[in-house]
FIFINU-299496 format. One record per residue (C-alpha): residue number from 1; x, y, z. Coordinates in Angstrom, 2 decimals. Layout:
REM FIFINU-299496
<pt resi="NUM" x="X" y="Y" z="Z"/>
...
***
This chain:
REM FIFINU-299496
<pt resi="1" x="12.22" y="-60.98" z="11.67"/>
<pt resi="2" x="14.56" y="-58.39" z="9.92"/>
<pt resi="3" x="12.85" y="-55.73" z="7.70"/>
<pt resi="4" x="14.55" y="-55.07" z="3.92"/>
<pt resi="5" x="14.19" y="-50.93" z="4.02"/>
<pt resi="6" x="12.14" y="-50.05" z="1.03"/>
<pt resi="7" x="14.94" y="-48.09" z="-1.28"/>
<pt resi="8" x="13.70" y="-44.70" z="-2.04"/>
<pt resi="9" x="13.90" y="-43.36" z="-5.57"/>
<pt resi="10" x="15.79" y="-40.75" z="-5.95"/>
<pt resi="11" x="14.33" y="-38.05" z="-8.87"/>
<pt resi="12" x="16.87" y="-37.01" z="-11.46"/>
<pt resi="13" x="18.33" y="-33.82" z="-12.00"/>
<pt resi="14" x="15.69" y="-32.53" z="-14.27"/>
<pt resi="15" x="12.70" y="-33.47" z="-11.87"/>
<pt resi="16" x="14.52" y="-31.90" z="-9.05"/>
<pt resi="17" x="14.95" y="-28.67" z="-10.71"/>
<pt resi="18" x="12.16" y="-28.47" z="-12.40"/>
<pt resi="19" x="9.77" y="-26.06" z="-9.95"/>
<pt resi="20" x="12.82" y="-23.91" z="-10.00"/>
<pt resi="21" x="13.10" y="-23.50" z="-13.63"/>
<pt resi="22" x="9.75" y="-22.90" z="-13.72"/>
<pt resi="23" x="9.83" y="-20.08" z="-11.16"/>
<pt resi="24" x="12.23" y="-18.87" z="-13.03"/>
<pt resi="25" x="10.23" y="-18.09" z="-15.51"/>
<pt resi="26" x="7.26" y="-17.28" z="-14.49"/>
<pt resi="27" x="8.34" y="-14.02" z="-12.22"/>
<pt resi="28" x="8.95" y="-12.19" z="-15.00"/>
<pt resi="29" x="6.26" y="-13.19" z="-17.06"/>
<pt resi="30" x="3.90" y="-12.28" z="-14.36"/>
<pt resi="31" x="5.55" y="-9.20" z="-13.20"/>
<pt resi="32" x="6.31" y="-7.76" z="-16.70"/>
<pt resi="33" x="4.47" y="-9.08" z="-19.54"/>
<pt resi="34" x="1.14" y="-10.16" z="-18.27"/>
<pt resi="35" x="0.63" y="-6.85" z="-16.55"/>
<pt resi="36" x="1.27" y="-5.65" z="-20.07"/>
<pt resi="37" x="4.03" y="-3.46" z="-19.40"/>
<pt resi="38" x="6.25" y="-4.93" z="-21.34"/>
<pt resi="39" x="4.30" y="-6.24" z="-24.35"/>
<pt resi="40" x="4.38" y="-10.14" z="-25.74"/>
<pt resi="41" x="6.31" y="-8.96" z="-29.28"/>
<pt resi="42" x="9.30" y="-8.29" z="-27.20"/>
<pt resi="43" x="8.84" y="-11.70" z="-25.75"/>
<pt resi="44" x="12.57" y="-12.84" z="-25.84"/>
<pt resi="45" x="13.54" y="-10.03" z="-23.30"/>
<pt resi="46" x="12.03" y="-12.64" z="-20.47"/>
<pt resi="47" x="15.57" y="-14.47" z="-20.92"/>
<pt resi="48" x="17.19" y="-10.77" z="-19.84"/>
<pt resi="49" x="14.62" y="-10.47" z="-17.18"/>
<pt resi="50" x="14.72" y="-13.57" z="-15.92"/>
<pt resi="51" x="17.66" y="-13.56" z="-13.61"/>
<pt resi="52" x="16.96" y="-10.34" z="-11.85"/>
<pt resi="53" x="12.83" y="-11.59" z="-11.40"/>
<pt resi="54" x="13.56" y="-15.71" z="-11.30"/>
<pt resi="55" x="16.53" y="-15.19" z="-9.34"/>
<pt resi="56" x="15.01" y="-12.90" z="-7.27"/>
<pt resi="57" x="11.64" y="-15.32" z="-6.54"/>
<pt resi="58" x="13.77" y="-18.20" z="-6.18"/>
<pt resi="59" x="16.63" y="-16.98" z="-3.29"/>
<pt resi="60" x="13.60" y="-15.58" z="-1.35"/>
<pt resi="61" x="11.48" y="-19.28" z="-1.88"/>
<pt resi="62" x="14.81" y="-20.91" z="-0.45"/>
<pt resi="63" x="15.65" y="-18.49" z="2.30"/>
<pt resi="64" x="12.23" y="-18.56" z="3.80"/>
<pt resi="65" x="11.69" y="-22.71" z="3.60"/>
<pt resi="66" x="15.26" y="-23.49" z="4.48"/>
<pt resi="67" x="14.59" y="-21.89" z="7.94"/>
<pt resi="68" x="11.42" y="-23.03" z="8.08"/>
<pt resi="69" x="10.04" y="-19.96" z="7.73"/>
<pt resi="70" x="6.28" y="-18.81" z="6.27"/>
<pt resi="71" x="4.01" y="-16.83" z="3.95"/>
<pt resi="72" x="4.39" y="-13.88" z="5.87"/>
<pt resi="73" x="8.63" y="-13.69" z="5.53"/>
<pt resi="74" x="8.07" y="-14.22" z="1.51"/>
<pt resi="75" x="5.64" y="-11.37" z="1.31"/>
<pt resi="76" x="7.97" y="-9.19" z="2.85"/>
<pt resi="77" x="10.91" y="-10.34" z="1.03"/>
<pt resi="78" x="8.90" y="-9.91" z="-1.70"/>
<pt resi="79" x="8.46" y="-6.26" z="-0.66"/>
<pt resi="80" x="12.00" y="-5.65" z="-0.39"/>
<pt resi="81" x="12.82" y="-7.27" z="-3.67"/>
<pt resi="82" x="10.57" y="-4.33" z="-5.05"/>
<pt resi="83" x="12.26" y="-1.31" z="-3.16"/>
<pt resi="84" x="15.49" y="-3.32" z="-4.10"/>
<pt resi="85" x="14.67" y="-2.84" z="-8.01"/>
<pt resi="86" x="12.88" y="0.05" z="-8.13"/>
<pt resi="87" x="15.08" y="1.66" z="-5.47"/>
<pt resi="88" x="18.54" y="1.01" z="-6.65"/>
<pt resi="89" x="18.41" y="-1.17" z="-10.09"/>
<pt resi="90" x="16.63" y="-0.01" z="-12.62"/>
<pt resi="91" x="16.32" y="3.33" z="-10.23"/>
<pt resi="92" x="12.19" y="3.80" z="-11.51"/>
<pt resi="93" x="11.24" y="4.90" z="-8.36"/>
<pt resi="94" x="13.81" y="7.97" z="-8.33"/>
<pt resi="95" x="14.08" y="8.16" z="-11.89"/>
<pt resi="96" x="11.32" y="11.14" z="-12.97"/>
<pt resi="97" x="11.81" y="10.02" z="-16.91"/>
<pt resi="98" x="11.82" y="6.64" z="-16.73"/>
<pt resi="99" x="9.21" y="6.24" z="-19.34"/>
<pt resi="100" x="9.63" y="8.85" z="-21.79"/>
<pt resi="101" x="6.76" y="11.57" z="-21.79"/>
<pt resi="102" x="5.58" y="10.35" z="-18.79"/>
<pt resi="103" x="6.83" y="11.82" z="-15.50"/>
<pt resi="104" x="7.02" y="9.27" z="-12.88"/>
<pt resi="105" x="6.76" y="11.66" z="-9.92"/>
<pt resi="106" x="3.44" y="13.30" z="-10.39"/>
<pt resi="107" x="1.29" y="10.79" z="-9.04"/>
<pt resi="108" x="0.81" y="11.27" z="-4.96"/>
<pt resi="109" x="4.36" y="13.36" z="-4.95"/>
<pt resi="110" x="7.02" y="14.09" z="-1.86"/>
<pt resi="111" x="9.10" y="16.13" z="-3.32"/>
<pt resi="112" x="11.59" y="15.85" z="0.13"/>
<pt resi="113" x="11.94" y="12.44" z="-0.97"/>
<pt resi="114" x="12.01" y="12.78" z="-4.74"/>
<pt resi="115" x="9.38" y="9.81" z="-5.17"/>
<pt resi="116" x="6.05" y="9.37" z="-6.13"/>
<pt resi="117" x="3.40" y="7.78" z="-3.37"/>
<pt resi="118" x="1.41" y="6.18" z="-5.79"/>
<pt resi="119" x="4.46" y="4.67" z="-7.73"/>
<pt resi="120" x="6.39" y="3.64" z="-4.19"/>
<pt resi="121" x="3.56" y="1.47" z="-3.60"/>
<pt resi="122" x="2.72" y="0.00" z="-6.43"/>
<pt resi="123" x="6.57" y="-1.06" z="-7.38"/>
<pt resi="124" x="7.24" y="-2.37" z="-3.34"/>
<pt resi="125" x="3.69" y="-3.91" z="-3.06"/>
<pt resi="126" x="3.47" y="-5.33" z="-7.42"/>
<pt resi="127" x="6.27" y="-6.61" z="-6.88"/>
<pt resi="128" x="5.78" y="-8.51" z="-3.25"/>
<pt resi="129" x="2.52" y="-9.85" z="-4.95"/>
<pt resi="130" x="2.48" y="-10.33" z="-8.15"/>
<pt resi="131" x="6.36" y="-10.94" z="-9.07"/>
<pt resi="132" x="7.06" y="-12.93" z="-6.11"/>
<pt resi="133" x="3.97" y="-14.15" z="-3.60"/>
<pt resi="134" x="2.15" y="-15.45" z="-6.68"/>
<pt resi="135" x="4.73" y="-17.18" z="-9.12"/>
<pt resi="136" x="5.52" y="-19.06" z="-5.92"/>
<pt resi="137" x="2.12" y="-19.98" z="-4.48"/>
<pt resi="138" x="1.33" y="-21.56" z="-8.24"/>
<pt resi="139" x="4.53" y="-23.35" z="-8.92"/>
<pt resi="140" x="3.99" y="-24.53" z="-5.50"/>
<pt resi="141" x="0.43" y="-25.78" z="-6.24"/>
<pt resi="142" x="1.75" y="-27.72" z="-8.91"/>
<pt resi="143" x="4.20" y="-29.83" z="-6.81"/>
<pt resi="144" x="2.61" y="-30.59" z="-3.48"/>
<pt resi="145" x="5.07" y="-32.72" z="-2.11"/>
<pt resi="146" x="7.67" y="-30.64" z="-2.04"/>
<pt resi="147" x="5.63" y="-27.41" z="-1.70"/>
<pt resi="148" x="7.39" y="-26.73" z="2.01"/>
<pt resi="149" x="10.51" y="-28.31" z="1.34"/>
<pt resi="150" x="13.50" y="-26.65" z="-0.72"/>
<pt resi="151" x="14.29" y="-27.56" z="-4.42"/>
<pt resi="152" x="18.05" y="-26.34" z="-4.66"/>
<pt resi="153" x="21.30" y="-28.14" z="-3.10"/>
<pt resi="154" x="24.41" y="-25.80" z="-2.06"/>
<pt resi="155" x="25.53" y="-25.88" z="-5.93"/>
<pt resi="156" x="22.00" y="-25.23" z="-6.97"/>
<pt resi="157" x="21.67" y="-21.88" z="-5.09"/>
<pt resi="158" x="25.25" y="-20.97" z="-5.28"/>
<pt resi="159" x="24.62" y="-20.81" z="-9.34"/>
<pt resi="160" x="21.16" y="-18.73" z="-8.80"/>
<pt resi="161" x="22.97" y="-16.10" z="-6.43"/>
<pt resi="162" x="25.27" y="-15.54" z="-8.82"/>
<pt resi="163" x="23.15" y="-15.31" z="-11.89"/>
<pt resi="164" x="20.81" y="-12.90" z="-9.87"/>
<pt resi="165" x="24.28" y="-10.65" z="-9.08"/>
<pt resi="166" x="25.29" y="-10.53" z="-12.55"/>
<pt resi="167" x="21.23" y="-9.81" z="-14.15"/>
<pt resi="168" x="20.80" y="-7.61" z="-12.04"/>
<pt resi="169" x="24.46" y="-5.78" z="-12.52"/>
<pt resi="170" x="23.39" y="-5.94" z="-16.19"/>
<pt resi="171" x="20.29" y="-4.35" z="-15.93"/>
<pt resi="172" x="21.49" y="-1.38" z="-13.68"/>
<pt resi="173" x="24.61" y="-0.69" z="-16.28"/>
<pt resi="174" x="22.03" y="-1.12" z="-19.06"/>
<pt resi="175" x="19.78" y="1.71" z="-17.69"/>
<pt resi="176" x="22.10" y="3.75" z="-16.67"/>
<pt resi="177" x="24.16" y="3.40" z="-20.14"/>
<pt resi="178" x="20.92" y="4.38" z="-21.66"/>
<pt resi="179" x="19.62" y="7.34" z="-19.45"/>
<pt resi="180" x="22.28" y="8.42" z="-17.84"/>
<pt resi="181" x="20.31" y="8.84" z="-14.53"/>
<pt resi="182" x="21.73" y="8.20" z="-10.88"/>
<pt resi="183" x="19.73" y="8.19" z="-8.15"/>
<pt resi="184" x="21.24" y="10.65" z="-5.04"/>
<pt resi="185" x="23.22" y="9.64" z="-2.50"/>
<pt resi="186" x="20.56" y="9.96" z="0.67"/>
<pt resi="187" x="18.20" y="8.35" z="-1.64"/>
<pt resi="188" x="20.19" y="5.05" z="-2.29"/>
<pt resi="189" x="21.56" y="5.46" z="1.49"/>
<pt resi="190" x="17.74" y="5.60" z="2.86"/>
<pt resi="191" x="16.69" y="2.58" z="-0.04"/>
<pt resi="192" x="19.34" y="1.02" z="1.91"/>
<pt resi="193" x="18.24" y="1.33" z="5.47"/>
<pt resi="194" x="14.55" y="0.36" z="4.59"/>
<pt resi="195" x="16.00" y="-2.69" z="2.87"/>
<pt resi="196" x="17.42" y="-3.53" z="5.94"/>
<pt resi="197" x="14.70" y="-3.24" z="7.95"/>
<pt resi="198" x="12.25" y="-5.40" z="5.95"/>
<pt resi="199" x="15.02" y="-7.70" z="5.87"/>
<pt resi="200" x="15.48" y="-7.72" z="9.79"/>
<pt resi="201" x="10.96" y="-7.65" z="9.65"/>
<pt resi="202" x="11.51" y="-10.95" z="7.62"/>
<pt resi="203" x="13.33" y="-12.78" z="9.38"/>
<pt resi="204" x="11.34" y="-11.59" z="12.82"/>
<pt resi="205" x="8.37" y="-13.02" z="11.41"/>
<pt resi="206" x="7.64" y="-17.21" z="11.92"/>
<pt resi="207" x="9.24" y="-18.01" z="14.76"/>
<pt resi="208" x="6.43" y="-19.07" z="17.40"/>
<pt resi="209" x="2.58" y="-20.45" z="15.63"/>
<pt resi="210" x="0.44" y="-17.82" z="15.78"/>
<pt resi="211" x="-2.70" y="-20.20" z="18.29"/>
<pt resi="212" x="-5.71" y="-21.70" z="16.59"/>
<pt resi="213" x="-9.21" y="-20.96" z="16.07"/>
<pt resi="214" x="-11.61" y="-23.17" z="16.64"/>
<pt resi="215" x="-13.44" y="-22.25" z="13.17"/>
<pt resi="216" x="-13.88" y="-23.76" z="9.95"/>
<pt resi="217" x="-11.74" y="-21.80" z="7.24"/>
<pt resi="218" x="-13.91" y="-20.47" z="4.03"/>
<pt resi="219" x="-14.52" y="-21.90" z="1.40"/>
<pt resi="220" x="-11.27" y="-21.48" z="-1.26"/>
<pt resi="221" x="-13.85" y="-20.03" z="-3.72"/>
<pt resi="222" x="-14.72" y="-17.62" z="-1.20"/>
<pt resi="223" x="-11.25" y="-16.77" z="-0.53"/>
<pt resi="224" x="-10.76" y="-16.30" z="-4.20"/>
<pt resi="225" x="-13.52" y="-13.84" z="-4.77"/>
<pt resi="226" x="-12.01" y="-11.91" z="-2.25"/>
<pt resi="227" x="-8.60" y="-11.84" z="-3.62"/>
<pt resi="228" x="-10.13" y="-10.85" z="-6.87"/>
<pt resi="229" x="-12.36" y="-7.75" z="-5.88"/>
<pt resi="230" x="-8.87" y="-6.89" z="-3.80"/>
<pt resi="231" x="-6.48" y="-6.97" z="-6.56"/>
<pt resi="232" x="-9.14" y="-5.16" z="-8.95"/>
<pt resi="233" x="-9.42" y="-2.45" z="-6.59"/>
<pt resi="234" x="-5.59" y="-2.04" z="-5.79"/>
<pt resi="235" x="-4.55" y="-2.34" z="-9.41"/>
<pt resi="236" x="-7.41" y="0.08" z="-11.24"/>
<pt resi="237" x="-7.33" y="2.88" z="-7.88"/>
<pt resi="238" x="-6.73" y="6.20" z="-9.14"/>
<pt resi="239" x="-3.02" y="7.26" z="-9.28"/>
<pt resi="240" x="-2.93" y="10.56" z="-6.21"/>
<pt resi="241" x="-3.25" y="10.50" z="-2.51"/>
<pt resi="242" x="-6.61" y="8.99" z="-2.49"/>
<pt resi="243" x="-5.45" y="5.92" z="-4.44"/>
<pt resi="244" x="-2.41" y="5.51" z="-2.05"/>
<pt resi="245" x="-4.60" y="5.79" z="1.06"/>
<pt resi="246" x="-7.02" y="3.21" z="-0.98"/>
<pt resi="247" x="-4.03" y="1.18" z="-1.75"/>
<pt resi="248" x="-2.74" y="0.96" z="2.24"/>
<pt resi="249" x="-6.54" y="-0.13" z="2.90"/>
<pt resi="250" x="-6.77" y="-2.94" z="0.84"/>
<pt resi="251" x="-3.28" y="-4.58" z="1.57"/>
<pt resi="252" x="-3.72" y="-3.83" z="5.57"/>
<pt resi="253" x="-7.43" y="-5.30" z="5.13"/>
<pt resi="254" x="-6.46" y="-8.59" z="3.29"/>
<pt resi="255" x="-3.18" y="-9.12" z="5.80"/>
<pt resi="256" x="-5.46" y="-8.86" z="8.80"/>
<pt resi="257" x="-8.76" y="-10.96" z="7.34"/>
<pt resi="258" x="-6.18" y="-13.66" z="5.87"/>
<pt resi="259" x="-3.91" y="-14.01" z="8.98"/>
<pt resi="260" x="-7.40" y="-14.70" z="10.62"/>
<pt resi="261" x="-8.45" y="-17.60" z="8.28"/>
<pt resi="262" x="-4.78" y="-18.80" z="8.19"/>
<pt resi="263" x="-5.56" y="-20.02" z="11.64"/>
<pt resi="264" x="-8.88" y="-21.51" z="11.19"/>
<pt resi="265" x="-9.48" y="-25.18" z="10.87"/>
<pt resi="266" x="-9.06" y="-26.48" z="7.20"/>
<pt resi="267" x="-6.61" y="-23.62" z="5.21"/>
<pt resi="268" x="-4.43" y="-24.62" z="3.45"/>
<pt resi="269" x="-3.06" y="-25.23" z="-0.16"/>
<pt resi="270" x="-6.50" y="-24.51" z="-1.92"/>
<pt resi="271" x="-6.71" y="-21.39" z="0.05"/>
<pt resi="272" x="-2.89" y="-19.67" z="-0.62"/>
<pt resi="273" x="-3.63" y="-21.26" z="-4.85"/>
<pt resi="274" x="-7.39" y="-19.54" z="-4.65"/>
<pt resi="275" x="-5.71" y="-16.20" z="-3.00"/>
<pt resi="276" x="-2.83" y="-16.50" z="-5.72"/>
<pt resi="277" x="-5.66" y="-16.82" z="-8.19"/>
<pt resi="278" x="-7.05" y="-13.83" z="-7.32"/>
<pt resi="279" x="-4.25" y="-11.81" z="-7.76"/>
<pt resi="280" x="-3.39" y="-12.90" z="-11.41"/>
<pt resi="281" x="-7.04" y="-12.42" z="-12.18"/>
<pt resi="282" x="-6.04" y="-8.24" z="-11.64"/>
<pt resi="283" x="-3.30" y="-8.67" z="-14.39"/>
<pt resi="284" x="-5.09" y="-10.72" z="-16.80"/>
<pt resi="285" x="-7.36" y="-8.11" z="-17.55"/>
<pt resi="286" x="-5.24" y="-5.27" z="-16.70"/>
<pt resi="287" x="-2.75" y="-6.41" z="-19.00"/>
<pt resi="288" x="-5.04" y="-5.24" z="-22.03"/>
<pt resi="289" x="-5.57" y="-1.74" z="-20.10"/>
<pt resi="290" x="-1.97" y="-0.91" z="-19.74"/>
<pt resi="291" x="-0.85" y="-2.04" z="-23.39"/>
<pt resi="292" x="-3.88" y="0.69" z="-24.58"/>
<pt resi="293" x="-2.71" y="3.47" z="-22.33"/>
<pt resi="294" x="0.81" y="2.62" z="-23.27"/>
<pt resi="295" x="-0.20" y="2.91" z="-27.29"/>
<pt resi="296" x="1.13" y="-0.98" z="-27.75"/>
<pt resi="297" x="-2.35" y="-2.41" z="-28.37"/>
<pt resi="298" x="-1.53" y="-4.20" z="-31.88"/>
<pt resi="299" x="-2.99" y="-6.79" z="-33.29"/>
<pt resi="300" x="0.32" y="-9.10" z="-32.45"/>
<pt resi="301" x="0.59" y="-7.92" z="-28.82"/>
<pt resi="302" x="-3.09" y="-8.07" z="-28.32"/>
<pt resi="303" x="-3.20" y="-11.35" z="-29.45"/>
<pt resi="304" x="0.12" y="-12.13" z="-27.50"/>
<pt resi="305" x="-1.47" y="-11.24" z="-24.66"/>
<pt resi="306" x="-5.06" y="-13.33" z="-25.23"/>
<pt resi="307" x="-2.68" y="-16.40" z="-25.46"/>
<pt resi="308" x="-0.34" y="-15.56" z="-22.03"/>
<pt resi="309" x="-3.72" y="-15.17" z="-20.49"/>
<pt resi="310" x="-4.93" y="-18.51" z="-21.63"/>
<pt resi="311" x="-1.73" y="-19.59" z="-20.35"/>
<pt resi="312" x="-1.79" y="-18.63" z="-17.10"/>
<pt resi="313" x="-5.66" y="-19.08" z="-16.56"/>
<pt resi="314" x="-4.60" y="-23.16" z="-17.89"/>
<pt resi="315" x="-1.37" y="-23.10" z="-15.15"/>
<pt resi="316" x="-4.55" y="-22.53" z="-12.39"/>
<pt resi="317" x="-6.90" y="-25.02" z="-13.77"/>
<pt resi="318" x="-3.69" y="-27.42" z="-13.75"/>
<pt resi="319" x="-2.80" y="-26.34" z="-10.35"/>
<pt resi="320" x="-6.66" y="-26.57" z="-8.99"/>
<pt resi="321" x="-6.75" y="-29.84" z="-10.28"/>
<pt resi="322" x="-3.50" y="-31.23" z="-8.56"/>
<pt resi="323" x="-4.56" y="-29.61" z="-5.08"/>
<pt resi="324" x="-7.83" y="-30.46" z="-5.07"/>
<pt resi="325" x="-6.54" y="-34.48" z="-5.53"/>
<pt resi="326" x="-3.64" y="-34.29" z="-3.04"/>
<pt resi="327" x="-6.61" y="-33.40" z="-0.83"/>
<pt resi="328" x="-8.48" y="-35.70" z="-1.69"/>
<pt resi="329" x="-5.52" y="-38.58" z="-0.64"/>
<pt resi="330" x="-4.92" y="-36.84" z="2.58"/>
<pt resi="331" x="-8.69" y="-36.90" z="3.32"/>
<pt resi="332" x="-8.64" y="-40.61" z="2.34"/>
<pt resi="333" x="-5.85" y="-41.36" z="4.82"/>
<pt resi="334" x="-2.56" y="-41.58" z="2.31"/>
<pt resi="335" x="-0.03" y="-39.04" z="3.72"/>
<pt resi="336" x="1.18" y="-37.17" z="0.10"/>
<pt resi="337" x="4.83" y="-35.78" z="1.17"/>
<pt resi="338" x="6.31" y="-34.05" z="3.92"/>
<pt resi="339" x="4.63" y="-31.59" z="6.48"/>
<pt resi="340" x="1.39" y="-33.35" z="5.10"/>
<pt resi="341" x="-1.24" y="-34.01" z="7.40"/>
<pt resi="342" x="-4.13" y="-36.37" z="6.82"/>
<pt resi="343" x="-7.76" y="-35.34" z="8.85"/>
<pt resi="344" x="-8.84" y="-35.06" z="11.28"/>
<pt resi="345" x="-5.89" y="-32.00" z="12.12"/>
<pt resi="346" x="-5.56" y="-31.21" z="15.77"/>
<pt resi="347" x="-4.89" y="-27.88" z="16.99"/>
<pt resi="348" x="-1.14" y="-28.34" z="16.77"/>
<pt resi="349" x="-1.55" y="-28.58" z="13.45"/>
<pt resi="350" x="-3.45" y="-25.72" z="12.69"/>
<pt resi="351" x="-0.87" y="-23.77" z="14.78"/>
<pt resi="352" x="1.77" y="-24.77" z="12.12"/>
<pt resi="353" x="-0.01" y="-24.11" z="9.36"/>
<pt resi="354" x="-1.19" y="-20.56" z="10.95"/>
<pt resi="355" x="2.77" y="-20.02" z="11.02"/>
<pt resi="356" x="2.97" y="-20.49" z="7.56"/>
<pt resi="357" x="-0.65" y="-18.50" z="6.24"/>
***
């Protein structure tokens, strides 16, 4: 008896790029205007933003699942998209009046260096977090079946190098049209090397499963909570040595404690979405803090900001929901898309996913 192969549908163009696009957009809205440092009246600067920040969350997305790489090599891309910006784009994190009356160099200062502590690690770790780890784990969320997979073709991320090159060229000349400010040359040589070396760290990371533990992950509301009390603490610590020591704490604390549930039995989606979550939950109060201290609390951005808020607390709910009934197939036997695995998940399994975190 000869079998007719099923014909698979193909999505068009629009469905295909659609998690990209979305990406896109949503680095720079997290990274800029819902931590409220750039405020919601100057909303139509996202489309200037959003090549260097999309671009940026999108090559490192690609990179990492194209080689079949994990959570661990975005996070770390992520970090070196930070020192990348702050280091040699728009120069912030060499730059001592980069916000007028405000000198960026007084909190947790090395003068040898010309940087501040306190700024070096919020720019490298905000930005591995909140501009890139984040944005993806949602948009992820949101389309399960390709969560793992890539979304761009050769053309596809051919066009998003090149519109990264040219936003971020942009920005740089912009800035430094405006200021006037170069960073030195053993400071862009040494943003260089580091660069390098979380590159090289990247790329290290994911290449053998990390082995099981034979224990039940938390719950995802668990994980949550903790993500939340983390990214409170590391976003409202105080801005001198202390708060950079504090700072170190938290993020070598949550790497250790979620590397460790990455390799229980049951992580997975709801867990990375819950952590995710957490993090956004820091900015979406924040947000309001740093407009006040920045004198931009008006009635249009305040309100600008309530509504990206409600936004971005609606893009969770939406995301929750579509986890939580992917799930809900596997655990009823239908297999949802590739790298899916329906219950119960051997050890194997769990090895994979511990890969990924």
């Amino acid at each position: 008896m000869t079998r007719i192969p099923v014909p698979v549908e193909r999505p068009g163009l629009t469905r295909r790029i659609a998690p990209a696009v979305g990406l896109f957009l949503l680095a720079p809205l997290v990274g800029e205007y819902l931590l409220g440092n750039i405020p919601t009246s100057e909303i139509a600067g996202v489309l200037f933003l959003a090549p260097m920040y999309g671009g940026g969350a999108i090559l490192i997305r690609e990179v990492v699942r194209r080689t079949g790489r994990g959570w661990p090599s975005i996070l770390v891309l992520g970090a070196a998209y930070g020192l990348l910006e702050a280091g040699l784009l728009d120069q912030s994190l060499f730059n001592p009046s980069f916000i007028e009356d405000h000198d960026f160099q007084t909190g947790a200062s090395v003068p040898a260096l010309g940087i501040s502590g306190n700024n070096a690690l919020a720019f490298v770790g905000g930005h591995a977090i909140w501009s890139i780890g984040a944005p993806i784990a949602v948009v992820e969320a949101l389309v399960p079946r390709r969560g793992t997979t890539p979304w761009l073709g050769g053309p596809g991320l051919a066009v998003t190098c090149v519109v990264f090159v040219l936003g971020s060229a942009a920005l740089f000349y912009g800035l430094y049209e405006e200021s006037g400010f170069l960073a030195s040359t053993p400071q862009r040589v040494g943003t260089v090397a580091v660069l390098a070396v979380l590159i090289g760290v990247a790329f290290a990371l994911g290449r053998r499963p990390r082995p099981a533990v034979d224990r039940r992950a938390p719950n995802p509301w668990l994980v949550g909570v903790a993500g939340t009390v983390a990214a409170g603490l590391f976003f409202s610590r105080p801005e001198n040595w202390w708060g950079v020591a504090m700072g170190l704490g938290l993020v070598t604390v949550m790497t250790v404690v979620t590397i460790r549930w990455s390799r229980c039995d049951g992580w997975g989606p709801a867990h990375r979405l819950a952590l995710a979550g957490g993090a956004l939950s820091a900015y979406c109060w924040g947000g309001f803090v740093l407009l006040s201290l920045m004198d931009a609390a008006s009635t249009v951005n305040l309100i600008g900001q309530a509504l990206l808020v409600l936004g971005v607390v609606a893009l969770l709910f939406t995301a929750g929901r579509i986890t939580r009934n992917t799930l809900r197939k596997r655990g009823s036997g239908h297999v949802a898309g590739p790298g899916d695995h329906s219950s119960p998940r051997s050890r194997a399994d769990r090895a994979s996913d511990s890969r990924r975190v």
